[in-house]
C-alpha angles and dihedrals in degrees: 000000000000094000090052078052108052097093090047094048082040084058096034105051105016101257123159114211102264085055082050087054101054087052091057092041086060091085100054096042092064097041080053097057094039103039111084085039090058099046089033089057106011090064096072092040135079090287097190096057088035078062086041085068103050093047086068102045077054091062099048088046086060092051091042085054096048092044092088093061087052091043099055141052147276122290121250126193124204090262093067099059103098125178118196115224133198097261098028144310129308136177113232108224089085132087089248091072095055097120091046112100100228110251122235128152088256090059136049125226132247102206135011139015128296107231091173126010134193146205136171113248111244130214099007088125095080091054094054082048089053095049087045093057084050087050092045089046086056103040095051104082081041103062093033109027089034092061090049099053083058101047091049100053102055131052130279099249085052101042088095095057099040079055098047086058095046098050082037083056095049092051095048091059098055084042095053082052092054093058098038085051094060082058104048093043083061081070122087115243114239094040093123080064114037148013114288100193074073087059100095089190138086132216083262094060110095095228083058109120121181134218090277091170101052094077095050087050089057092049089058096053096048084047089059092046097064100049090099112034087061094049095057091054107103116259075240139015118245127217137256127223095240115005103033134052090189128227094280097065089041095058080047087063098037086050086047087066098062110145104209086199092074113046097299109132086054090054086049086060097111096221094045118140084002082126147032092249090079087058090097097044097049088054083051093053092061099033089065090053101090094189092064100042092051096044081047090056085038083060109044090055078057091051095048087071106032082058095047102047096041097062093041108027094101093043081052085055094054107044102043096033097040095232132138117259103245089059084046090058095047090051092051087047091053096051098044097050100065102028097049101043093037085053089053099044094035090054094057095042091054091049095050102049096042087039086223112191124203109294097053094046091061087044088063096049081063101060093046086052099055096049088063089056089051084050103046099090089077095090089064081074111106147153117232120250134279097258095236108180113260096007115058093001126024123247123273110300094347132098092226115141128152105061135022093253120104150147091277092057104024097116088051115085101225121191119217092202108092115028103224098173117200119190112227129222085254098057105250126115120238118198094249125338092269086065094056086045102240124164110181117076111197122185131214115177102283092347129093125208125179131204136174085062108171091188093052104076093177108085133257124300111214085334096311133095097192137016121190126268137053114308108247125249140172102194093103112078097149105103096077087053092051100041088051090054097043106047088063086046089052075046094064105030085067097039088074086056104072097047088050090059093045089052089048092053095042090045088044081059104057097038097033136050125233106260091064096018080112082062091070089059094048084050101051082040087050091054091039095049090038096047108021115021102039099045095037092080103033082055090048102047092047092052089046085055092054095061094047118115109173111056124198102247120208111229085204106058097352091244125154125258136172118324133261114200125026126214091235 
């Protein structure tokens, strides 16, 4: 739900996209810090209630994230803001208003009377951080003791399977919220608050914002839901006389297994990991296994772009592609569900019909990994951008480019703060109609139209030069093609995640003994959220800025906000 989110908390509260990123990262930092502590200590504990918890630090992470949309204001788009001049009202988006100083609450007016002011929320950011390290908090015993309750409670010869499932499972929830996300963004997003027959915009337009908050209001109240039903699971399964072994014998046979090779006859001391002292020496016990700490680096490289794309692949999709963000986020929803759940139950099955051991696990790792590789070049797949005057294209019979300032408007004071686009007889986008000089506002119902354009050089069109919107156009049919290659790409990349878990808990087997083998697992999570996960976006978002080339200006300080076109 958040990463759906990212470009509509980008509009609504003036991110930019690294900021974007750090907001996504919060996650990951808290289940960093927490995550050897918790398998370290929460092995040898009730795991189920230990996940209990969790579940409901999950949900008041979901109601710290949505407070910001209850604690401020209204939204208010560009539209709404009305001056009232001597002789009637204008809008002053127009040429007309050029001697009007734009009115926010940061400036006072000149002339006239403010009906609607606005002005951008500040700081919230911290507060959606904050929510992100409680989400990480409860998220952590899930994603770690979780596994191992499963793992714990099967055979060896089905572990791989029970695994695939679960990880099949975990990536169907983000990828329900990606598509739930799509629809709730199609929502305006103070519904709950007003009349939206009032709201003259559609999901398409770029001021639309979406009701952001009401996924992550959904997720908190999933979140409290399931509080109970974990804590009444048993701190073990017991057997049954005929069909279950139960979770006891299973951990006889896994014991059985021990390699003394590997740091086995530690692992045998009976007081072993009783106290925090062994801390140190456990760590040690994986560090000098250079299988796991190169499948661990193998892992976090992996990490680096499932965290990345996760948090901007819609925002990929709707930039490069030119669709809203709420069809962006459906798209990245359909390609995710079946790639990345088929990946997961096709790898253990895999693993469990061929028996593969350890080395040819890692072999096959291999092979999926090197598919993506073959795949990859998808991304370089686009659409061309819209040509928008002075950004993308130059003005009519100038070579301005740059700004949206040129000969044609320059006696018309244009703000960069709102992106209002009008499409021109001649086929070509201007920022707002002030850009494309125009000086004549016409209204039709909920349709705008503009005329007296001195940008626009082709004549009138019905008595109009410009109406508001994006000009349509039907050049651009990548996107099937891309969303085809890339959903087998998304296919493989997770088909190497199952049989990694699979090698860490058979590896944890042979170097660790029962009561911490869940620490193996924190410890491979600490290195792949420190070194994959939390970086991954921040690295993304900061790439994505540098191809912007239209920044959101703030009419107050002139300072710079989100962006508003992308070099795709």
């Amino acid at each position: 739900f958040i990463n759906v989110s990212i470009t509509t908390l980008e509009k609504r509260f003036g991110l930019r996209s690294s900021e974007a990123g750090v907001i996504s990262v919060g996650y990951d930092i808290a289940f960093c810090i927490l995550t050897m502590f918790v398998t370290y200590f929460g092995s040898r504990s009730h795991r189920p209630r230990i996940i209990s918890v969790g579940a409901f630090l999950l949900g008041v992470g979901g109601l710290i994230f949505s407070l910001p949309h209850f604690t401020t204001g209204l939204y208010s788009f560009e539209e709404a803001h009305l001056i009232l001049l001597k002789q009637g009202l204008y809008i002053f988006k127009t040429c007309v208003c050029l001697d009007i100083v734009y009115i926010q609450t940061c400036i006072c007016a000149t002339y006239g009377q403010v009906f609607v002011s606005h002005k951008i929320p500040a700081n919230y950011v911290y507060v959606f951080i904050f929510a992100q390290l409680i989400n990480g908090v409860g998220c952590t015993p899930l994603y770690t003791l979780g596994l191992a309750v499963i793992e714990d409670s099967v055979p060896k010869e089905s572990a791989s399977l029970y695994l695939g499932i679960g990880n099949a499972a975990s990536i169907f929830g983000p990828v329900l919220g990606y598509g739930l996300g799509g629809v709730v963004l199609s929502f305006w997003v103070d519904f709950d608050q007003i009349d939206t027959s009032n709201v003259n915009l559609t999901p398409s337009d770029p001021r639309w914002v979406g009701a952001w908050w009401l996924g992550t209001m959904i997720s908190m109240a999933c979140a409290f839901l399931l509080v109970i039903p974990f804590a009444g699971f048993p701190a073990q399964f017991k057997g049954t006389k005929h069909l279950f072994k139960g979770t006891a014998q299973f951990r006889r046979m896994k014991n059985a297994e021990v390699d003394k090779t590997t740091g086995g006859e530690v692992a045998k001391e009976e007081n072993f990991a009783k106290s925090y002292k062994d801390f140190p020496k456990a760590l040690m016990m994986l560090a000098k296994n250079k299988t796991y700490v190169f499948v661990t680096l193998a892992d976090c490289s992996e990490a680096i772009l499932i965290s990345g794309f996760t948090t901007f692949l819609p925002k990929i999709i709707e930039s490069e592609f030119q669709q809203s963000a709420g069809t962006a986020a459906l798209v990245a929803g359909v390609i995710s569900i079946p790639g990345g759940m088929l990946g997961h139950v096709l790898a253990g099955l895999i693993i469990k019909c061929f028996n593969l051991k350890t080395a040819n696990i890692l072999k096959f790792n291999i092979v999926c990994c090197l598919c993506v590789c073959a795949l990859s070049p998808s991304l370089l797949m686009y659409c061309r951008n819209r040509p928008v005057a002075g950004i993308t294209i130059p003005y009519n019979n100038t070579n301005d480019l740059g700004g949206i300032m040129s000969t044609c408007n320059a006696n018309c004071s244009c703000q960069e703060e709102f992106y209002i686009p009008v499409c021109g007889t001649d086929g070509i986008n201007y920022f707002s109609a002030c850009a494309a000089g125009c000086n004549e506002h016409i209204e039709n119902g909920t349709d705008s139209y503009y005329n007296n354009c001195s940008c626009i050089s082709t004549p009138s069109n019905n008595g109009w030069q410009a109406s508001s919107g994006h000009c349509v156009t039907n050049d651009c049919n990548s996107l099937g093609a891309f969303l085809g290659v890339f959903c087998v790409c998304v296919m493989f990349t997770f088909m190497s995640s199952t049989p990694s878990l699979v090698f860490y808990f058979s590896l944890s087997n042979r170097v660790l003994p029962q009561r911490i083998r869940t620490f193996g697992l924190g410890v491979q999570w600490l290195f792949i959220r420190a070194l994959g996960s939390i970086p991954g976006p921040i690295m993304f978002g900061t790439v994505i800025d540098l191809t912007c080339i239209l920044w959101q200006k703030r009419i107050c300080d002139g300072s710079k906000g989100s962006c508003w076109i992308y070099n795709s």
